[in-house]
C-alpha positions as CSV (number, residue, x, y, z in Angstrom):
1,X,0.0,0.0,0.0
2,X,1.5,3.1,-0.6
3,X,1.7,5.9,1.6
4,X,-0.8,9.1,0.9
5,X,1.3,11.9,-0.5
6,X,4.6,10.0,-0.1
7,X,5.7,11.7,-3.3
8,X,7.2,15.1,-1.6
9,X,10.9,13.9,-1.5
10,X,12.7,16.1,1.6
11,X,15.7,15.5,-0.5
12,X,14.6,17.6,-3.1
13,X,16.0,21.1,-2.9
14,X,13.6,24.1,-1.5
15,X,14.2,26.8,-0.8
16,X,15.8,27.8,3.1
17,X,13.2,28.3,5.2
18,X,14.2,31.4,8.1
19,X,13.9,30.3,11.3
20,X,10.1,32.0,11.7
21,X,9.6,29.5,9.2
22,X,10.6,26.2,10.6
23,X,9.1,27.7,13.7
24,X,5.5,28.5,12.4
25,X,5.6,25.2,10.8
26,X,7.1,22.6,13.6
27,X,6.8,24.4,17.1
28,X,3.0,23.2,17.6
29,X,4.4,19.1,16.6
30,X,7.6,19.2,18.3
31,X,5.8,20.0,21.4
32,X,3.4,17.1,20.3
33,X,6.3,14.7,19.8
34,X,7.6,15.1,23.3
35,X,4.5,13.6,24.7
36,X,5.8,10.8,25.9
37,X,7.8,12.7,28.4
38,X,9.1,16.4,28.4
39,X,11.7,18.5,26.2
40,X,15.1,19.8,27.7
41,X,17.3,21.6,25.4
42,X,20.7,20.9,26.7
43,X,24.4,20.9,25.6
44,X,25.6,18.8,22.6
45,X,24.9,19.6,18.7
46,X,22.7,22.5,18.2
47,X,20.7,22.7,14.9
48,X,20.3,26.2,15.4
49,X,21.7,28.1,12.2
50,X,21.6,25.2,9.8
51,X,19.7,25.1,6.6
52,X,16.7,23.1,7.2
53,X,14.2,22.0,3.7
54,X,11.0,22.6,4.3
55,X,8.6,20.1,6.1
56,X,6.6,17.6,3.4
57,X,3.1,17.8,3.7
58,X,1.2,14.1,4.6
59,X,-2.5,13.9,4.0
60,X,-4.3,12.0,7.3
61,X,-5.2,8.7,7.1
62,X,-8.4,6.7,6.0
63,X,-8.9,3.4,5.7
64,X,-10.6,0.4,7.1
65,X,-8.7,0.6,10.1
66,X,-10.1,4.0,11.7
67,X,-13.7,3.2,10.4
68,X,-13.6,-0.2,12.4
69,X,-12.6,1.2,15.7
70,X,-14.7,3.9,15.1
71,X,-17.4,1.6,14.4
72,X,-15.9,-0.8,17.6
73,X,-16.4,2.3,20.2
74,X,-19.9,3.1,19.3
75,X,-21.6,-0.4,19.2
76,X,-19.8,-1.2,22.4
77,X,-21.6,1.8,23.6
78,X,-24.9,1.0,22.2
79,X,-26.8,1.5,24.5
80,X,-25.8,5.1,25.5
81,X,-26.5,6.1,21.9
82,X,-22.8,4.9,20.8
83,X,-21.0,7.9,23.2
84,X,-20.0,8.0,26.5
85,X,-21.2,11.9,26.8
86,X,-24.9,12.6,28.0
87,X,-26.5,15.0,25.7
88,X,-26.0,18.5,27.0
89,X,-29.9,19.5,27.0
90,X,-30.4,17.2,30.4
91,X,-27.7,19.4,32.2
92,X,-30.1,22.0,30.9
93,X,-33.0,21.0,32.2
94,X,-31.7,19.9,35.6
95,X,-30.4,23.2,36.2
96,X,-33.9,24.9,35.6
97,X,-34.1,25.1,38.8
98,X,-32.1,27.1,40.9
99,X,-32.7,26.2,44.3
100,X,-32.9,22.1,43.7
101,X,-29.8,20.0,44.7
102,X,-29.4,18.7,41.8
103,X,-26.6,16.2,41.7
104,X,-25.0,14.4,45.3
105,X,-21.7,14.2,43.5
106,X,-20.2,16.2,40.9
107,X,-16.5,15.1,39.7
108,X,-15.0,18.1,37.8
109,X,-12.0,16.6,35.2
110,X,-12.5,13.0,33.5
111,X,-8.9,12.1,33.7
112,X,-7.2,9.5,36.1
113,X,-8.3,10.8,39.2
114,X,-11.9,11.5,37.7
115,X,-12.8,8.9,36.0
116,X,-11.4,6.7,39.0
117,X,-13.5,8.6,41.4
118,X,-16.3,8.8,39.3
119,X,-16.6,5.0,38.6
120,X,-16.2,3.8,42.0
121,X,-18.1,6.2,44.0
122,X,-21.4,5.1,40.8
123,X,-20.3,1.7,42.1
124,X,-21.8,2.4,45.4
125,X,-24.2,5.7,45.3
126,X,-27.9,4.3,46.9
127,X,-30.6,4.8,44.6
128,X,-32.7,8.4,43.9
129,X,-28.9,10.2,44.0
130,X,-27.3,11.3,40.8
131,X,-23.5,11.5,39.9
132,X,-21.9,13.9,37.2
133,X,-18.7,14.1,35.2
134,X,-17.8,17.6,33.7
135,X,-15.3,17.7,31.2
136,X,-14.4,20.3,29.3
137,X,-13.1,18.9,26.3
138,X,-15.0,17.0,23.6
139,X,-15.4,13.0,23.1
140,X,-12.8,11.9,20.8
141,X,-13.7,8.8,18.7
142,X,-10.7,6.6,18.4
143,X,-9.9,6.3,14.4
144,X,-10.7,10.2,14.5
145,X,-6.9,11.4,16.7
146,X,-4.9,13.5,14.1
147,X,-2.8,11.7,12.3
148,X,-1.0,14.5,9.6
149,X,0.7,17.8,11.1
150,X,-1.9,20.4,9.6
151,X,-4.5,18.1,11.7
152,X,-2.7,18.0,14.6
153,X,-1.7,21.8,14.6
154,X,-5.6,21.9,13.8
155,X,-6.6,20.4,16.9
156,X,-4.2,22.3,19.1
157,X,-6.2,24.5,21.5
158,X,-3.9,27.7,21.9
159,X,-2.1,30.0,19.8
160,X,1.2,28.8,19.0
161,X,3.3,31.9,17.5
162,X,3.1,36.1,17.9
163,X,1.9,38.3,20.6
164,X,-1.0,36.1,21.5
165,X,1.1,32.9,22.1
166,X,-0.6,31.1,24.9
167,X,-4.3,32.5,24.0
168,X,-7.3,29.6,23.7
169,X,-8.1,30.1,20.3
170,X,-9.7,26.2,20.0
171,X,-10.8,25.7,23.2
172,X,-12.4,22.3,22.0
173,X,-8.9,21.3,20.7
174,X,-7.1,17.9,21.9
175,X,-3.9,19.2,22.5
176,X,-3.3,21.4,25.6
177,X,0.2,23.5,25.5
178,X,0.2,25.9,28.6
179,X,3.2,28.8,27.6
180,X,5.8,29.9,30.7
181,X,8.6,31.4,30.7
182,X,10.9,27.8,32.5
183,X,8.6,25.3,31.6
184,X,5.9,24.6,29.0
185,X,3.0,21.9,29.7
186,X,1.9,19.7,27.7
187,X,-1.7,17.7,28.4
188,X,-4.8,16.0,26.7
189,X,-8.2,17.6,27.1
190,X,-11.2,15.8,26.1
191,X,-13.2,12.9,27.8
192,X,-10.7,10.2,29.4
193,X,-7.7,13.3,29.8
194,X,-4.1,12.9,29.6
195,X,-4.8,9.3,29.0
196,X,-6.0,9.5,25.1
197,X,-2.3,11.1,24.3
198,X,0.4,9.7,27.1
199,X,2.4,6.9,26.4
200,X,0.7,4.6,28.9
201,X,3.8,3.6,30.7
202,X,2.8,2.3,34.2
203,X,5.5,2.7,37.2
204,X,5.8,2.6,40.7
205,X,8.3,4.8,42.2
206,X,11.6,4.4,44.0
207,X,10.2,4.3,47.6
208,X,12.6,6.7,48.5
209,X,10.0,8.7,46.8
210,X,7.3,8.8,49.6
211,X,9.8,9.2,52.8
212,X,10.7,12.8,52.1
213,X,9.3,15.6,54.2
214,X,6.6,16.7,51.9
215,X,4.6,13.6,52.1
216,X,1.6,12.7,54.7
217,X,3.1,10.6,57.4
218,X,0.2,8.5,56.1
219,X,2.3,7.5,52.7
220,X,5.4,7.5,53.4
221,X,5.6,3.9,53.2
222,X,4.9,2.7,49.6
223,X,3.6,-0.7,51.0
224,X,0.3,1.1,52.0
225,X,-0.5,2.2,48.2
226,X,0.2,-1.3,47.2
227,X,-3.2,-2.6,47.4
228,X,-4.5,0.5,45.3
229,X,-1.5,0.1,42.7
230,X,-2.9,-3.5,42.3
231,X,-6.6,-2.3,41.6
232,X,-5.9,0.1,39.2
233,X,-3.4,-2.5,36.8
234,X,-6.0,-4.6,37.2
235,X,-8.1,-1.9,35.4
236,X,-6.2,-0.9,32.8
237,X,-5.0,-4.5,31.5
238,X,-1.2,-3.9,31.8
239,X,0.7,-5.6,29.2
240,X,4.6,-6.2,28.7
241,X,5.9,-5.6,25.1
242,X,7.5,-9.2,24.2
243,X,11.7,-9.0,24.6
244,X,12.9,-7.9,21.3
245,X,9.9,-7.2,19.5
246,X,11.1,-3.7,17.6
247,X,14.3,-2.6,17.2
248,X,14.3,0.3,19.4
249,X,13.4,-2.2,22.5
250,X,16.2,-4.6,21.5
251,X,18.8,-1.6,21.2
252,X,18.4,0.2,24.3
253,X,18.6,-4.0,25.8
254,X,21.6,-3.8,24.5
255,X,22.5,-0.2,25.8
256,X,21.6,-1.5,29.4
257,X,23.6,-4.4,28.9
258,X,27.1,-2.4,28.0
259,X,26.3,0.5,30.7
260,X,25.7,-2.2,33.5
261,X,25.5,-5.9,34.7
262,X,22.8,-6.1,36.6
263,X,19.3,-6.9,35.4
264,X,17.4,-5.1,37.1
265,X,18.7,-1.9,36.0
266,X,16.4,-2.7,32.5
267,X,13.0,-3.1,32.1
268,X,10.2,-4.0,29.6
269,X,7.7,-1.7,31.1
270,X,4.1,-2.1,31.1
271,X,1.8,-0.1,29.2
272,X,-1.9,-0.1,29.2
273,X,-2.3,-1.4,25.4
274,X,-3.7,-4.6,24.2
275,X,-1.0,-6.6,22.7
276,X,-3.4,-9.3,22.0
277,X,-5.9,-11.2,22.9
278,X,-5.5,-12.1,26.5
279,X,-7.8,-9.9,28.2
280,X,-10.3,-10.1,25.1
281,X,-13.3,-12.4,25.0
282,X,-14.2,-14.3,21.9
283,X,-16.5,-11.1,21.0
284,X,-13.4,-9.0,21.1
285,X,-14.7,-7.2,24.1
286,X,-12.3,-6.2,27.5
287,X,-13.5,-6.8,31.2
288,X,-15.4,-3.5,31.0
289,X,-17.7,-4.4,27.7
290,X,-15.8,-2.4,25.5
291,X,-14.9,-3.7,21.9
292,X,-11.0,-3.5,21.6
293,X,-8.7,-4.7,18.7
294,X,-4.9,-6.0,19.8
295,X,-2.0,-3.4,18.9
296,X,-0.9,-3.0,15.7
297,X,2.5,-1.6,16.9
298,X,2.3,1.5,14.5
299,X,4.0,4.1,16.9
300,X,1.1,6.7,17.2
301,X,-0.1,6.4,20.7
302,X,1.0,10.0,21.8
303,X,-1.4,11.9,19.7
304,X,-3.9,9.7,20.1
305,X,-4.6,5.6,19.1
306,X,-6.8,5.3,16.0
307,X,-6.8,1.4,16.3
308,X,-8.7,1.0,19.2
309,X,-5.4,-0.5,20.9
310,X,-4.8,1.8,23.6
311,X,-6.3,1.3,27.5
312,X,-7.4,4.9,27.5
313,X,-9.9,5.9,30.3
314,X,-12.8,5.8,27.5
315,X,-12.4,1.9,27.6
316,X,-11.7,1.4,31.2
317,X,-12.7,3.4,34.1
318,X,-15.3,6.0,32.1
319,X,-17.3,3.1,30.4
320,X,-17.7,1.5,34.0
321,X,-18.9,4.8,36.0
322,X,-21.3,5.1,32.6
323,X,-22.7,1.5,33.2
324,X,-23.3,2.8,37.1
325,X,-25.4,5.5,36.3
326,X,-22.9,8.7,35.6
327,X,-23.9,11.2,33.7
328,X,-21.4,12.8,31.3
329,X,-21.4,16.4,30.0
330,X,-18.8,17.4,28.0
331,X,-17.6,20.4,26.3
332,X,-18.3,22.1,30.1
333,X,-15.9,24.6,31.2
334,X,-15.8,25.3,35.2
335,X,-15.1,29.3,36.0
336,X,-15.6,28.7,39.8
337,X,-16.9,27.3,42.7
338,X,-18.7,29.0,45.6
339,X,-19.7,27.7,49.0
340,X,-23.6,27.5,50.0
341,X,-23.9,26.2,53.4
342,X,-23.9,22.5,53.2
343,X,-23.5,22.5,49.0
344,X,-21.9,23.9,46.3
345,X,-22.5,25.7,43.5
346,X,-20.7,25.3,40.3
347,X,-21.0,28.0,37.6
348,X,-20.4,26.8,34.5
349,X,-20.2,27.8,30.7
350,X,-21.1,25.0,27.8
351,X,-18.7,25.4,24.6
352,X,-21.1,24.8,22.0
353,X,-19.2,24.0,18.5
354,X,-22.2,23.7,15.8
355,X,-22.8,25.6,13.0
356,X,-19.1,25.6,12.4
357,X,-18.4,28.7,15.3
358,X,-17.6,28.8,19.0
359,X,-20.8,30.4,21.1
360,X,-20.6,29.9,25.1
361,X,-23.4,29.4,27.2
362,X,-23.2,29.9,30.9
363,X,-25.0,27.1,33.3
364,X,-25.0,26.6,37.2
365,X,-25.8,23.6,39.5
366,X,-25.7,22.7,42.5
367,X,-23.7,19.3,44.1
368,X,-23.5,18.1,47.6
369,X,-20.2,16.8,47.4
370,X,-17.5,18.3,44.9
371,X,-14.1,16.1,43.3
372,X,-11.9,18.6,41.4
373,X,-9.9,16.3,39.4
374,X,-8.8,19.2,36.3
375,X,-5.5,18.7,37.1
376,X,-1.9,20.6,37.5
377,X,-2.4,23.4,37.2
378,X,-6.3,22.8,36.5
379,X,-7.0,22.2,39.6
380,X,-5.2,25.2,41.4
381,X,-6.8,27.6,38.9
382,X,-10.1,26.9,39.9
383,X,-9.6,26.9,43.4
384,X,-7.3,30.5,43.1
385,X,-10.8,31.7,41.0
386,X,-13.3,30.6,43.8
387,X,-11.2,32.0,47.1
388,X,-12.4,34.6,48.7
389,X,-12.8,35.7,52.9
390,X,-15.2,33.1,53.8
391,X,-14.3,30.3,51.4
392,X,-10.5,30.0,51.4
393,X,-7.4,27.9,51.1
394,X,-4.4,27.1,52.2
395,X,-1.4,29.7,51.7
396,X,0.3,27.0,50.0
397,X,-2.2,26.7,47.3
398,X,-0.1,27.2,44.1
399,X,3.3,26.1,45.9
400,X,5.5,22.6,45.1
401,X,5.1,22.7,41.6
402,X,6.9,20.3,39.7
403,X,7.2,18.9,36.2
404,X,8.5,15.5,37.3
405,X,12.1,15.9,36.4
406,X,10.8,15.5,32.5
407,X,14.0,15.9,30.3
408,X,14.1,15.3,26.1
409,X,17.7,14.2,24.5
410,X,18.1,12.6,20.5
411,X,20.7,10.1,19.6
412,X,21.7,11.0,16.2
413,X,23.9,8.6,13.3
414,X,23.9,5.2,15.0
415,X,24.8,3.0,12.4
416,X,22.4,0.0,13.2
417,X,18.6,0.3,12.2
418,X,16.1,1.8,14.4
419,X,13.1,2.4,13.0
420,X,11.2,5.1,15.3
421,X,8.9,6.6,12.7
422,X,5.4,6.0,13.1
423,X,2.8,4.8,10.8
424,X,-0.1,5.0,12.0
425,X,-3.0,3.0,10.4
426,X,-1.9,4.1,7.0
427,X,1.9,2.9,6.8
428,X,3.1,-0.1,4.8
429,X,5.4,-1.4,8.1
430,X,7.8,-2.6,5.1
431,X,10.7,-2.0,7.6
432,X,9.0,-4.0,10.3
433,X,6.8,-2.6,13.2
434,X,7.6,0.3,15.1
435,X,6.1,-0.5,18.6
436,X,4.2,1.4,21.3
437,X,6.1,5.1,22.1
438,X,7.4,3.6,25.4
439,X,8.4,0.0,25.6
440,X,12.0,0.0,27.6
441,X,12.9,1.5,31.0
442,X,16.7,1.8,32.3
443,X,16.6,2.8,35.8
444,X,19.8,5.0,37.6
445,X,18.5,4.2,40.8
446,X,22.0,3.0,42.2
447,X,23.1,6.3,42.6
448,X,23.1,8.3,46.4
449,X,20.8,10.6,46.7
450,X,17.4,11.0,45.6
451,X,18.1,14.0,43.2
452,X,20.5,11.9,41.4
453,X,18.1,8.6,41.0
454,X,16.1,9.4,37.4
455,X,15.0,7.1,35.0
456,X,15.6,7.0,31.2
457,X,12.5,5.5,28.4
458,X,13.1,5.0,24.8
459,X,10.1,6.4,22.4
460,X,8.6,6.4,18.7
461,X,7.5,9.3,17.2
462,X,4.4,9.3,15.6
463,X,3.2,9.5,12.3
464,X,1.8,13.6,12.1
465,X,5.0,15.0,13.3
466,X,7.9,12.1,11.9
467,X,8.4,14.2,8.6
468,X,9.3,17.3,10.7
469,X,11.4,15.5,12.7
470,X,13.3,13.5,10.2
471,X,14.3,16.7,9.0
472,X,15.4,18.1,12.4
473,X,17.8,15.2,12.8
474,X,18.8,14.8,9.4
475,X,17.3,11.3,9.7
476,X,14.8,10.9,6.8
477,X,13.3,7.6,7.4
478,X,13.8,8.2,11.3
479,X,16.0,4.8,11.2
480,X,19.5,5.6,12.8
481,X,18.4,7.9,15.7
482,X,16.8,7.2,19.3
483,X,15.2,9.1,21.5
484,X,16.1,9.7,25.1
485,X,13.1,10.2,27.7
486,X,14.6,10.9,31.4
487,X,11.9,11.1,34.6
488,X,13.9,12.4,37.9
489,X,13.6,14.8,41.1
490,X,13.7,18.3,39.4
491,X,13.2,19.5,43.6
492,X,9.5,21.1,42.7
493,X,9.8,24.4,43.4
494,X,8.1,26.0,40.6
495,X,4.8,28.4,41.8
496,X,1.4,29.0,40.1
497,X,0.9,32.7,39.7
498,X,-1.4,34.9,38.2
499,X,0.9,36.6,35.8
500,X,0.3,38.9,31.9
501,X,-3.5,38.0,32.3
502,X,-3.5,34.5,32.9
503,X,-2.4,32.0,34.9
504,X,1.4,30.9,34.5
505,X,4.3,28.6,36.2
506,X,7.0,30.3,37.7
507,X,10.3,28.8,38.5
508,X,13.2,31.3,38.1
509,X,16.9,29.4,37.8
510,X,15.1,26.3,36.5
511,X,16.7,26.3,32.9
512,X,20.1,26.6,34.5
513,X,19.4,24.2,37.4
514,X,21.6,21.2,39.0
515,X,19.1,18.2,37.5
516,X,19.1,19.8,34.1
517,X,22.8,20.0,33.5
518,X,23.4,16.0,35.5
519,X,20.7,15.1,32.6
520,X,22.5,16.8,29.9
521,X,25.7,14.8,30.6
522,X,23.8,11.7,31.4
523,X,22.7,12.4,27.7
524,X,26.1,12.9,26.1
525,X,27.1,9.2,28.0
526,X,24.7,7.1,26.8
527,X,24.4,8.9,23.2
528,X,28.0,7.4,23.2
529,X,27.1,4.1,24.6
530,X,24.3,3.9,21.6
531,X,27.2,4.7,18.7
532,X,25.6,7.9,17.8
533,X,26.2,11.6,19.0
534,X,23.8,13.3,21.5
535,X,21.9,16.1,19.2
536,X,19.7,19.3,20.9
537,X,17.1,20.6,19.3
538,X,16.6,24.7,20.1
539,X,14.2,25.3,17.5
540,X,11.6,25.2,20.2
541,X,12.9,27.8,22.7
542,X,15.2,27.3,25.5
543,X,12.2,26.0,27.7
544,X,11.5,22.5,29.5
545,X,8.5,21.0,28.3
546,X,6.8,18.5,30.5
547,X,3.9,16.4,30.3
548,X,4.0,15.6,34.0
549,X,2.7,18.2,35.7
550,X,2.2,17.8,39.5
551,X,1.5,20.1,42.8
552,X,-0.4,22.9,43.6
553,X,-2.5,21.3,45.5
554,X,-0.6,19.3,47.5
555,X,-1.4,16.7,49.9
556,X,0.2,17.0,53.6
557,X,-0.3,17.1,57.3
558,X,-0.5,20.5,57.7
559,X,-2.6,22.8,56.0
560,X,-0.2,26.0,56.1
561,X,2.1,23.2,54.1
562,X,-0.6,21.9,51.9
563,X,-3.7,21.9,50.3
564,X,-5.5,18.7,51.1
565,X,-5.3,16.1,53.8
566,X,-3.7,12.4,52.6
567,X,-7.7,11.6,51.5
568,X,-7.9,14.6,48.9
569,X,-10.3,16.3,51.0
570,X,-9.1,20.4,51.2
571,X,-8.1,22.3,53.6
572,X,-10.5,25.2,55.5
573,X,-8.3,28.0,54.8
574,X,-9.2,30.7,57.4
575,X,-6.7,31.8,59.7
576,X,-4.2,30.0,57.9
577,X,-6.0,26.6,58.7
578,X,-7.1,25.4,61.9
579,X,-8.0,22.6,64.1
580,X,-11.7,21.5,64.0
581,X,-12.7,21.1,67.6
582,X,-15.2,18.2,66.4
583,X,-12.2,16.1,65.3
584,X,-9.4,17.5,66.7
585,X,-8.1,17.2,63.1
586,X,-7.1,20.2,60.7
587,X,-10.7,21.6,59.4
588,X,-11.8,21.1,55.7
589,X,-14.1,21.9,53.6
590,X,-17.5,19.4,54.0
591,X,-17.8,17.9,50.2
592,X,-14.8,18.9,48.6
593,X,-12.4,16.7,47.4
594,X,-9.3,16.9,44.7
595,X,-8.2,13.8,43.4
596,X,-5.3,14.6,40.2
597,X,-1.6,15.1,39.9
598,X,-2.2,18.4,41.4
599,X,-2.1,16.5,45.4
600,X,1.6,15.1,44.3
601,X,3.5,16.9,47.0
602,X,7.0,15.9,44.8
603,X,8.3,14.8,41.5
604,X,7.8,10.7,41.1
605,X,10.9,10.0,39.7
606,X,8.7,7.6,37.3
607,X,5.5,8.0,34.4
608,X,3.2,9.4,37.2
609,X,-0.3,8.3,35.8
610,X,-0.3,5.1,38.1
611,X,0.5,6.8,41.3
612,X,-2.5,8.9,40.5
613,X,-4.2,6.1,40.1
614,X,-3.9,4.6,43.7
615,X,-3.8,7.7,45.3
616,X,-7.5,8.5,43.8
617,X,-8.8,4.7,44.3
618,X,-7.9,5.7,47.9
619,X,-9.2,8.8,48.1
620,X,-12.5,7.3,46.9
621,X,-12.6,4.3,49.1
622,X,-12.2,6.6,52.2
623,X,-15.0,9.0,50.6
624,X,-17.5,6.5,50.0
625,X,-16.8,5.1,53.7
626,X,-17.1,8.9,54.8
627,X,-19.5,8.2,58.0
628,X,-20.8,12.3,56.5
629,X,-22.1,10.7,53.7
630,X,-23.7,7.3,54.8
631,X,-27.2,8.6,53.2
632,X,-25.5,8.8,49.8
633,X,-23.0,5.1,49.6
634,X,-23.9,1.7,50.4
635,X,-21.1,0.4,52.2
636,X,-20.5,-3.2,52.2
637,X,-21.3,-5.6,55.1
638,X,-17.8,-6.3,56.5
């Protein structure tokens, strides 16, 4: 089969683009490429001032592919109409009135934490209450994710060049890139979150991880999330890529093997994709009803699986708190939150995308208990926009940010093949198959000190953004470079500040910091190790870009230290927090919840999506057993 618009040859001279030029075209996809992990320009080969041709064009894909696991997702959910999403009109009418309580539980995000919170507290809620999921993004089809650069810059929801860089222009748009001045962020919006563009990778930190300072006394011990890591891999159907099974796996093997003799320094990480059939039934459906088709190892998990491969939330946790009785609205925006004596009221504004414009609609309900689950900085952002005198947080709110120690490196002119271009569901795989973005972990955790402990993930980059990159690393068919993905302890000390009319991350000294020049020369040795040469790429800015955002809300003892308790429930604010004579515990806030990657108090050290995981299947074990809310859960006998 041959490739859609394969016939623009890079090779073929053009013209030398400026520097505005290669900017306007590939500053949008490089950010999209380094979903996997995050992007640190360091020291090494610079491509700045070289003569770069300008990017081919690819037409997206369509084929039988897409339509079948388009086709997959909507008869699985049949009887919801084929979409997880509750038309918009019954939010409508249930907020006709203004002075009904009209939901008991309102979960406000339908990532990890959401969905997770969402599914289990449906699980138990008695009969006669109603549960909600808000999210603000739109349902995303699988066989529908962008698969070409002028889709994927299409369905980018801010500006991405001039003097409104930053500024929501597509607020409906898959691909979230919040602008600062250290750090840029890179997230998913759209019903199931981060999940429909990460790279799946599931971890479990170093457990020197929970023993620092900032954690609850609670958690320091990883043994007492262990029960909750369990639950949630149960969930998502964790899978192990097969030793060997692409060549970039079996190369960075080999990498571990000459950099150290011990085993366990490598690993074949698991991913939440269907490799095959084992958690399949003969009618090709999962343990949560939903029709899957087994991996078709075409590298384009990071902006979004058009197979039906991937264990996203939308086949997991979401379809589960559906089949409970949730409600989903999406497209829903939350401005703010304001206390009403013993509820809250959410006010709201629908993003209504027919008739080819953007109108906005504003809504309010009411909800008896609240789980903001937006998160970092999504979380913080509403919770800085609802504070006032009588409703307020901690100080800390907006404090111990961190981006999870997220570093980007390229090895560049290995002589063996690699093959790290992806296909997608339109590629020939003549050169064999490409694999999931993340299959292989080499862990540094031999080295003193916590700061010094990172680990380093191998990835494919997809299909949309391979031609611009191929160029960028003078690599055409993307066959003689690797990529270098390190996770470590970056210290967290970035802020969330209200800053140029809008909210921002603020970490001054960051770019020149400690962890990001031990990564750069961690970078240069293993480039070495590979054959190749370590390469930088400062088309993109001088920035870090991370894609795992945690803090801001953070969880601790104290609530002059952090934002929530170790059971997500936040902290009553006045006079700087105090102890509830009742209890004889800090006060909270009755109802109000936060369950994302905002509560991390610390980077992880490791792909942080699973740690979210247990901490919200805890948080929402302890709220349904809440003896406060005994009218709205059926706890069982025992």
């Amino acid at each position: 089969m041959t490739r859609p618009d394969s016939t623009d040859d890079p090779s073929t001279p053009s013209p030398t683009p400026t520097r505005r030029d290669i900017l306007r075209t590939g500053l949008a996809a490089g950010a999209l490429a380094a979903a996997a992990t995050a992007g640190t320009p360091a020291s090494g080969q610079d491509d700045a001032g070289c003569s770069l041709p300008i990017v081919p064009k690819r037409k997206p894909c369509s084929n039988v592919v897409n339509a079948q696991a388009a086709d997959d997702y909507c008869q699985s959910l049949q009887a919801f109409g084929g979409r997880l999403s509750t038309p918009v009109r019954q939010l409508f009418a249930t907020a006709a009135d203004p002075d009904e309580m009209h939901f008991s539980v309102v979960v406000i995000g339908s990532g990890y934490g959401g969905a997770i919170c969402a599914a289990r507290l449906s699980q138990k809620l008695r009969p006669g209450h109603r549960i909600a999921v808000l999210e603000r993004g739109k349902e995303w089809v699988p066989g529908c994710f962008p698969d070409s650069l002028p889709k994927a810059l299409g369905d980018t929801r801010q500006q991405m060049m001039g003097p409104t860089k930053g500024q929501v222009i597509n607020p409906l748009g898959l691909y979230n890139i919040s602008f600062n001045e250290e750090v840029n962020i890179l997230s998913g919006s759209g019903l199931g979150g981060t999940s429909l563009i990460n790279a799946n990778v599931a971890l479990r930190p170093h457990p020197e991880t929970f023993q620092q300072e900032r954690w609850p006394l609670a958690l320091r011990d990883l043994e007492s999330l262990t029960p909750f890591y369990d639950m949630a891999a149960r969930q998502l159907s964790l899978s192990r890529t097969p030793p060997d099974q692409v060549l970039k796996l079996a190369r960075r093997r080999r990498t571990a093997e000459a950099i150290s003799s011990n085993p366990d320094n490598f690993d074949s990480s698991p991913v939440a994709v269907m490799y095959d059939h084992r958690y399949l039934d003969d009618q090709m459906r999962n343990p949560q009803r939903m029709i899957q088709r087994p991996c078709t190892l075409c590298g384009d998990c990071i902006t979004g699986c058009n197979v039906g491969a991937k264990n996203t939330l939308a086949y997991n946790y979401l379809p589960v708190a559906r089949w409970n009785g949730t409600e989903m609205y999406t497209q829903i925006q939350v401005d703010r939150i304001a206390r009403r004596g013993g509820y809250y009221r959410l006010y709201l504004t629908y993003i209504d995308d027919q008739h080819g414009r953007i109108t906005r609609h504003p809504v309010e309900i009411n909800a008896r208990v609240v789980v903001l689950a937006c998160g970092s900085p999504g979380s913080t952002e509403v919770l800085l926009e609802s504070q006032n005198d009588q409703f307020c947080f901690s100080p800390s709110l907006g404090c111990n940010w961190t981006g999870n120690g997220n570093a980007l490196g390229f090895v560049i002119d290995m002589g063996e093949s690699t093959n790290i271009g992806g296909e997608g569901t339109c590629g020939t795989c003549c050169d064999g198959p490409v694999g999931t973005t993340v299959q292989a972990t080499l862990n540094f955790y031999d080295r003193p000190g916590l700061e010094n402990k990172f680990i380093l993930q191998d990835a494919a980059i997809p299909r949309g953004v391979s031609p611009l990159f191929s160029i960028l690393l003078r690599d055409q068919p993307l066959d003689h470079s690797m990529v270098m993905l390190a996770i470590g302890h970056d210290g967290g000390h970035g802020r969330i500040e209200w800053k140029d009319g809008r909210y921002q991350i603020v970490w001054p000294g960051l770019t020149e910091s400690r962890y990001r020049k031990m990564i750069q020369g961690e970078f240069e040795q293993l480039a070495w190790v590979e054959g190749g040469r370590y390469k930088r790429l400062k088309g993109f800015g001088n920035q870090l870009v991370t894609v795992h955002p945690l803090g801001g809300c953070n969880m601790a003892d104290d609530p002059r230290c952090g934002v929530v308790n170790h059971l997500g429930q936040v902290f009553d604010g006045r006079c700087g927090g105090y102890i509830d004579s009742a209890t004889g515990e800090a006060a909270v806030h009755p109802g109000l919840y936060i369950a994302d990657g905002s509560v991390i108090p610390t980077a992880l050290g490791a792909n942080p999506y699973l740690t979210i995981c247990a901490l919200s299947e805890r948080i929402a074990l302890h709220m349904s057993r809440n003896p406060a809310y005994a009218d709205l859960f059926e706890v069982p006998a025992g």
